[in-house]
Structures are given as C-alpha cells and as structure tokens.
RODO-2510 file (C-alpha; in nm, 4 decimals, decimal comma):
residues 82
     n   res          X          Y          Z
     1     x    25,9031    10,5259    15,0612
     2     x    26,0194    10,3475    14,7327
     3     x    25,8590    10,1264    14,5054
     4     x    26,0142     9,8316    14,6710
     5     x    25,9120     9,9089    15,0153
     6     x    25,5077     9,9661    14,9097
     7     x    25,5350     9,6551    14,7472
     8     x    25,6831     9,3808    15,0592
     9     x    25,4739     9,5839    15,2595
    10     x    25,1249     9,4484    15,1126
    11     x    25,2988     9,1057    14,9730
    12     x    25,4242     9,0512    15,3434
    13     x    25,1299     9,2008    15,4997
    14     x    24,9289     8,9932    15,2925
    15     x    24,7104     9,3079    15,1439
    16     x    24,4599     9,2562    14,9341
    17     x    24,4573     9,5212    14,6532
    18     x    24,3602     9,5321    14,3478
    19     x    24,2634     9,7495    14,0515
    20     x    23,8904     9,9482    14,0316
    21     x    23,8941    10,1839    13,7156
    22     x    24,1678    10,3630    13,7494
    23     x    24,2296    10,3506    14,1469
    24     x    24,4399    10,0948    14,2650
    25     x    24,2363     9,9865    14,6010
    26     x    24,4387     9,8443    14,9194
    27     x    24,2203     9,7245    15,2057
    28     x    24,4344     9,7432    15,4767
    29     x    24,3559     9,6295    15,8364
    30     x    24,3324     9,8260    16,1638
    31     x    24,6505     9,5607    16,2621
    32     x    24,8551     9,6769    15,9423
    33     x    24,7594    10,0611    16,0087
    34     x    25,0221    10,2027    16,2206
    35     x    25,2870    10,0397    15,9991
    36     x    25,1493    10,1803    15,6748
    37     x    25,1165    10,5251    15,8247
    38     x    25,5001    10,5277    15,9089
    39     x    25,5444    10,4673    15,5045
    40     x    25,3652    10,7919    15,4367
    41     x    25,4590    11,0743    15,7158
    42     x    25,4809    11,3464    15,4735
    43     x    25,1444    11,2784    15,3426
    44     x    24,9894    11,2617    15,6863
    45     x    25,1487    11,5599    15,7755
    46     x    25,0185    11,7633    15,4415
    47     x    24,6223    11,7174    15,5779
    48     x    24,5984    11,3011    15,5702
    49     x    24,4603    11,0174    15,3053
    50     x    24,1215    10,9737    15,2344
    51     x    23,9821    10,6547    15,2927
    52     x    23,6731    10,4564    15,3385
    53     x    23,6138    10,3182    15,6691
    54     x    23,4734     9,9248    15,6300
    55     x    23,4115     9,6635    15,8653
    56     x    23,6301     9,5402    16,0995
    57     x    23,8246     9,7932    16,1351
    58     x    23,9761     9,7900    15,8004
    59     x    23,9980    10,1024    15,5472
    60     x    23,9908    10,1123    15,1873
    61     x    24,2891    10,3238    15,0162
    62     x    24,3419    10,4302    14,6785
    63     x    24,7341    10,3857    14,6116
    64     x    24,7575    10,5876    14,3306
    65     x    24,7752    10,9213    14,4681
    66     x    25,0228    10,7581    14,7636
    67     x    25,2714    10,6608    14,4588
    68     x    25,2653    10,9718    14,2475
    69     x    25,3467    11,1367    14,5902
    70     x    25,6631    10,9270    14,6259
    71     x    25,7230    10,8897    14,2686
    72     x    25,6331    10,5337    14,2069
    73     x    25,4164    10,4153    13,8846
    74     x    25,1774    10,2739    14,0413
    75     x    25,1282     9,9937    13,7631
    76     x    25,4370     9,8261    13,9055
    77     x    25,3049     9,7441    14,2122
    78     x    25,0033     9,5713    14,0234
    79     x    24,9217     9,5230    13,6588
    80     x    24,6022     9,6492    13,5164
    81     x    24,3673     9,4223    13,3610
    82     x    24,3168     9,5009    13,0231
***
C-alpha cells in the first residue's frame, strides 16, 4: 500500500479520521472493512490490527502503526493540530 492509496481510500470512502495525541484514529465501517483489509494483507497475516469495536459495526483504528508498516509518514495523510 502507498501513501496515495491510504489516502483515496478514506477521502473516497468518506472516513472520518482524525488526530488523538499522537494516534491518528480512522473509524471505518463494517461496509468499508473488507476493502481496507485487502490494503494491509501482510499485517493481517503477521497476527492482525488492534482495534476498538464501536457501534454499528464500525471499528476504531490507529493509522500510525499501519503507515510505519508500509513506510508512509503518517502526517501526510493528515496534519496535526498544533
């Protein structure tokens, strides 16, 4: 996955993320799932993601370990606030 893909993915998916501290947070629904886990085989594969299960089906990711996986700064898919 590159930088480029993460990023259409939630702009076209219409993800909300946003940064908490220093996790950048998608909440991604149970609809967007199976697409997101076909970005990130080799992670699944290596024991899974861990995520927060929230209503609706819809689990809350931290992207920051996802991007130092593939090698993306994960400040380029969203700004912090300073």
């Amino acid at each position: 996955m590159t930088e480029l893909d993460l990023y259409r993915f939630l702009q076209e998916s219409e993800i909300e993320f946003s940064w908490s501290g220093d996790m950048l947070l998608a909440w991604i629904t149970h609809w967007n799932l199976s697409d997101f886990t076909e970005m990130i085989p080799g992670m699944l594969d290596e024991g899974g993601v861990d995520v927060r299960l929230q209503s609706n089906g819809t689990v809350c990711v931290d992207l920051v370990p996802i991007c130092d996986q593939y090698g993306i700064d994960p400040e380029r898919i969203l700004k912090p606030e300073n």
